[in-house]
C-alpha positions as CSV (number, residue, x, y, z in Angstrom):
1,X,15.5,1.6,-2.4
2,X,13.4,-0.4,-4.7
3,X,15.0,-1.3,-7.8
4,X,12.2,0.5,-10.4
5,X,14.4,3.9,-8.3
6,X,17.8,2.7,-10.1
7,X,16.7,2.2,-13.6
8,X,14.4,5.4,-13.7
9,X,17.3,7.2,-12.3
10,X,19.7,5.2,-14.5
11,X,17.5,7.0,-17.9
12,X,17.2,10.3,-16.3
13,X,21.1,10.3,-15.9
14,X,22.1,8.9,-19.5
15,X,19.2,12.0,-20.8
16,X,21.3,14.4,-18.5
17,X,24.4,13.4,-20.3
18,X,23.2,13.7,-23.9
19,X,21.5,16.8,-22.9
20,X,24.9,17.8,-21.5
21,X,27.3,16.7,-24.5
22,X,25.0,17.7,-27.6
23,X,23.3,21.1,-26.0
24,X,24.0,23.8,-23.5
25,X,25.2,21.6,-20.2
26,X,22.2,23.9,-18.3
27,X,19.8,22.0,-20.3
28,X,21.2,18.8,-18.8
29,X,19.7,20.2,-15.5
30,X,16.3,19.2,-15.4
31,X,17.1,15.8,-16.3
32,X,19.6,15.3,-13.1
33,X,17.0,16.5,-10.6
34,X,14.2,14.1,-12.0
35,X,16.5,11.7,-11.6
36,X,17.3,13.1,-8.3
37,X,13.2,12.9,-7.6
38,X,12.9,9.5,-8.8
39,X,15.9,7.5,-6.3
40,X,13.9,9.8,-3.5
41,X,10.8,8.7,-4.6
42,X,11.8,4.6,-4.9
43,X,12.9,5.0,-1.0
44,X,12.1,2.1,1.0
45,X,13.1,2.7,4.7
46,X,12.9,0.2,7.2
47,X,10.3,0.0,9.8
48,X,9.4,-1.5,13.0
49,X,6.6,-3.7,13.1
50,X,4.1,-4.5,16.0
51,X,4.3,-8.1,16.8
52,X,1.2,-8.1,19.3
53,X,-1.5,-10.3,18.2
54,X,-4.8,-9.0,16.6
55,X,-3.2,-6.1,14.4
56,X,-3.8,-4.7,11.6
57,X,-1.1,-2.5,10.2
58,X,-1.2,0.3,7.2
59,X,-0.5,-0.8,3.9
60,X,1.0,1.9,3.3
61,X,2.1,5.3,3.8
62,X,-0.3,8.0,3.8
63,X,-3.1,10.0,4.7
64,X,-6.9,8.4,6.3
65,X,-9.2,9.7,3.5
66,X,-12.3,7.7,4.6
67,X,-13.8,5.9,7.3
68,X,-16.7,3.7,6.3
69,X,-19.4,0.8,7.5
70,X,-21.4,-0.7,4.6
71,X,-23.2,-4.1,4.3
72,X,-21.8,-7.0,2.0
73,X,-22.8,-10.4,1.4
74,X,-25.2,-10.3,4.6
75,X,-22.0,-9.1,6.7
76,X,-21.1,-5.5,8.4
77,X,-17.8,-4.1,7.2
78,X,-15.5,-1.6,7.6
79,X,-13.9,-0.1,4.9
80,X,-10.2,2.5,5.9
81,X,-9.1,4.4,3.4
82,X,-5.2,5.6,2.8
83,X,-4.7,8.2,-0.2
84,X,-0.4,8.2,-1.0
85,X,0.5,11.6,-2.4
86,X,3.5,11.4,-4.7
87,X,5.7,12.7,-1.9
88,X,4.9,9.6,0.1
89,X,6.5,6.3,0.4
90,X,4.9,4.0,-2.2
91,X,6.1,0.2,-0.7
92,X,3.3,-1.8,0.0
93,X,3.0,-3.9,2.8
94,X,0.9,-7.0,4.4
95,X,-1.6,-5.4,6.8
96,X,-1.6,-8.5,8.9
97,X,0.3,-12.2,9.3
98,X,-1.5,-14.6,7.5
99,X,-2.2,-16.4,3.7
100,X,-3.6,-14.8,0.9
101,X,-6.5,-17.1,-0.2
102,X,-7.3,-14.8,-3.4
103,X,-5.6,-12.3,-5.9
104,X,-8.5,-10.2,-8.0
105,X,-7.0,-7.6,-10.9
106,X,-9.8,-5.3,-12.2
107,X,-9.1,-2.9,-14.9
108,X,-10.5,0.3,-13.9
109,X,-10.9,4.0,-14.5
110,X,-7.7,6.4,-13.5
111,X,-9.6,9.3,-11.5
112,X,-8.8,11.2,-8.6
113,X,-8.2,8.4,-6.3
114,X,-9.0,10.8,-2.9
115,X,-12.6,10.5,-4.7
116,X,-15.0,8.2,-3.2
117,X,-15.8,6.1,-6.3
118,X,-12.2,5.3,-7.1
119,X,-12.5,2.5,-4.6
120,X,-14.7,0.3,-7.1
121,X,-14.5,2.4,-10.7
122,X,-10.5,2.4,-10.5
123,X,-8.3,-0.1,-12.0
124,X,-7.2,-1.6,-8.8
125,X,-5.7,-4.9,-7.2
126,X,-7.9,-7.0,-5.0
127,X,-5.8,-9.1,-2.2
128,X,-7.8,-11.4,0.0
129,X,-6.0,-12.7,3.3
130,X,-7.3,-15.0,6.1
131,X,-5.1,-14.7,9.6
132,X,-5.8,-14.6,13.1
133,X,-9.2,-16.6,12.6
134,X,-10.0,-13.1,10.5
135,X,-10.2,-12.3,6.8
136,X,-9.0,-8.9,5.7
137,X,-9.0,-7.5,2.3
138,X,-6.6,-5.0,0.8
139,X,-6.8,-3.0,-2.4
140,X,-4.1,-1.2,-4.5
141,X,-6.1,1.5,-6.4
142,X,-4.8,3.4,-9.4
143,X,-5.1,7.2,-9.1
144,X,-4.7,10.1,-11.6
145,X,-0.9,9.6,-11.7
146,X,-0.4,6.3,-11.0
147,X,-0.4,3.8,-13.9
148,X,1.2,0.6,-12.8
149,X,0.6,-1.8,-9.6
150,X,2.9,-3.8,-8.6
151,X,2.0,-7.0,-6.1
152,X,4.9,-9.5,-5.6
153,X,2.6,-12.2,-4.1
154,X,1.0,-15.3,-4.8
155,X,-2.3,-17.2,-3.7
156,X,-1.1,-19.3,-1.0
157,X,1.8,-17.5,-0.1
158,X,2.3,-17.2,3.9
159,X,3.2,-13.7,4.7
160,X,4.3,-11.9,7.5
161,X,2.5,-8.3,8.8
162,X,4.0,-5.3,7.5
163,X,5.9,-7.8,4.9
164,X,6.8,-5.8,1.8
165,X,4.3,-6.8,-1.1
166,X,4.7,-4.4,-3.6
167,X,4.1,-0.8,-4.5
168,X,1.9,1.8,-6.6
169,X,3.7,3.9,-8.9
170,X,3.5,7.9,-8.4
171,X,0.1,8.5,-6.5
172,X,-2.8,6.0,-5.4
173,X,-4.9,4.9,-3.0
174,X,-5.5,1.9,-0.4
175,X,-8.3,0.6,0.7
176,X,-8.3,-1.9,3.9
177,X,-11.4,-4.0,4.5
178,X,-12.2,-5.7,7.8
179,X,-15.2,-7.0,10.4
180,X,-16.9,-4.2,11.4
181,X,-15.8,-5.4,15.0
182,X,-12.2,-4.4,15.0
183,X,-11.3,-1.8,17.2
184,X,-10.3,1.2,14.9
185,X,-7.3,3.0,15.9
186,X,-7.2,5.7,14.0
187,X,-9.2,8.4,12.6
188,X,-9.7,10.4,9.6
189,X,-7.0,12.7,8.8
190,X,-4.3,10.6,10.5
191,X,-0.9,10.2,8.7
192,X,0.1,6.4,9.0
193,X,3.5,4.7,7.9
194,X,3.3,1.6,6.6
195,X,3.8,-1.2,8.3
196,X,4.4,0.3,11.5
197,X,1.2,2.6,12.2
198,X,-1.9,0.5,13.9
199,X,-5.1,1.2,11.8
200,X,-7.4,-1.3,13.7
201,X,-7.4,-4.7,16.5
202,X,-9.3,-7.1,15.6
203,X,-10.2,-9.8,18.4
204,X,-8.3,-13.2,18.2
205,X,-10.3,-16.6,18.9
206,X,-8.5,-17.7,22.5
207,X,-7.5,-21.0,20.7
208,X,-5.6,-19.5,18.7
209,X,-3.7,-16.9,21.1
210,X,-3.1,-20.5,23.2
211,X,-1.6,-21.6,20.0
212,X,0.7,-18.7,19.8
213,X,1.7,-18.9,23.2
214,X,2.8,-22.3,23.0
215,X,4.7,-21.6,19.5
């Protein structure tokens, strides 16, 4: 469980027991299941994580939203979209094994973030990784609910794939960014678990699968 899961809890708990002690005990109720709702919404289960090289795992749990190509900077890209209802894990994770090279907070708008604006008009955190002779970019995207992200990492920092990273508090969005010649692997409408479900394969440079081999 993350540890945002005990202290929410921790409040709801104390407000049950002075809604217990100082009115009817029913009226304590309420308070005991959000508390109830908020350890089951902090979960953080383990996962098993593909080790095969070229992968780019979910972010996150949640449902593909979007599937789109678009031009940037002179070079094709892919954008995947993951949309985390409140009912869905909310632990983020490294989508690949590599070094984040930059970290980009952009204040933002809090709309629906299934909409397809959100991905630039929402406040949102902008992670930039190069691994695998690849750079991949993941955002954590504030939605209608959500009002705090959390990112636990630091330029520079070596991380592994599907390495916890952080997390979006009660609803959000993800957007995963890649070369346009990754071999997607899912589809819209897909559920995907974080850190375990394969969103894309992205070609590795035969130097560097020689240098994996020998490693």
């Amino acid at each position: 469980m993350v540890r945002d899961g005990i202290f929410y809890g921790l409040g709801a708990a104390a407000a049950a027991v002075l809604l217990g002690l100082l009115t009817n005990p029913w009226w304590a109720l309420p308070a005991v299941l959000l508390g109830a709702f908020f350890l089951w919404f902090f979960r953080d289960p383990e996962r098993s994580i593909p080790d095969a090289p070229g992968l780019v795992v979910s972010p996150a749990d949640g449902k593909v939203t979007a599937i789109v190509d678009f031009e940037q900077g002179g070079k094709r890209l892919r954008r995947i979209s993951i949309f985390l209802s409140v009912f869905n894990v909310h632990v983020n994770r490294s989508p690949i094994q590599g070094t984040i090279t930059g970290i980009c907070y952009r204040k933002g708008k809090f709309g629906n973030a299934m909409g397809g604006s959100s991905s630039e008009a929402n406040e949102q955190n902008i992670v930039t990784m190069q691994g695998e002779g690849h750079t991949v970019v993941f955002k954590q995207i504030a939605g209608l609910l959500a009002r705090r992200i959390v990112f636990t990492g630091r330029t520079g920092d070596k991380l592994a794939r599907g390495q916890r990273v952080g997390l979006i508090k009660f609803g959000s969005r993800v957007d995963v960014v890649l070369d346009s010649s990754a071999e997607l692997k899912v589809k819209i409408g897909d559920h995907v678990a974080g850190g375990s479900s394969v969103l894309a394969a992205v070609p590795v440079p035969a130097n560097l699968e020689r240098a994996e081999l020998v490693r």
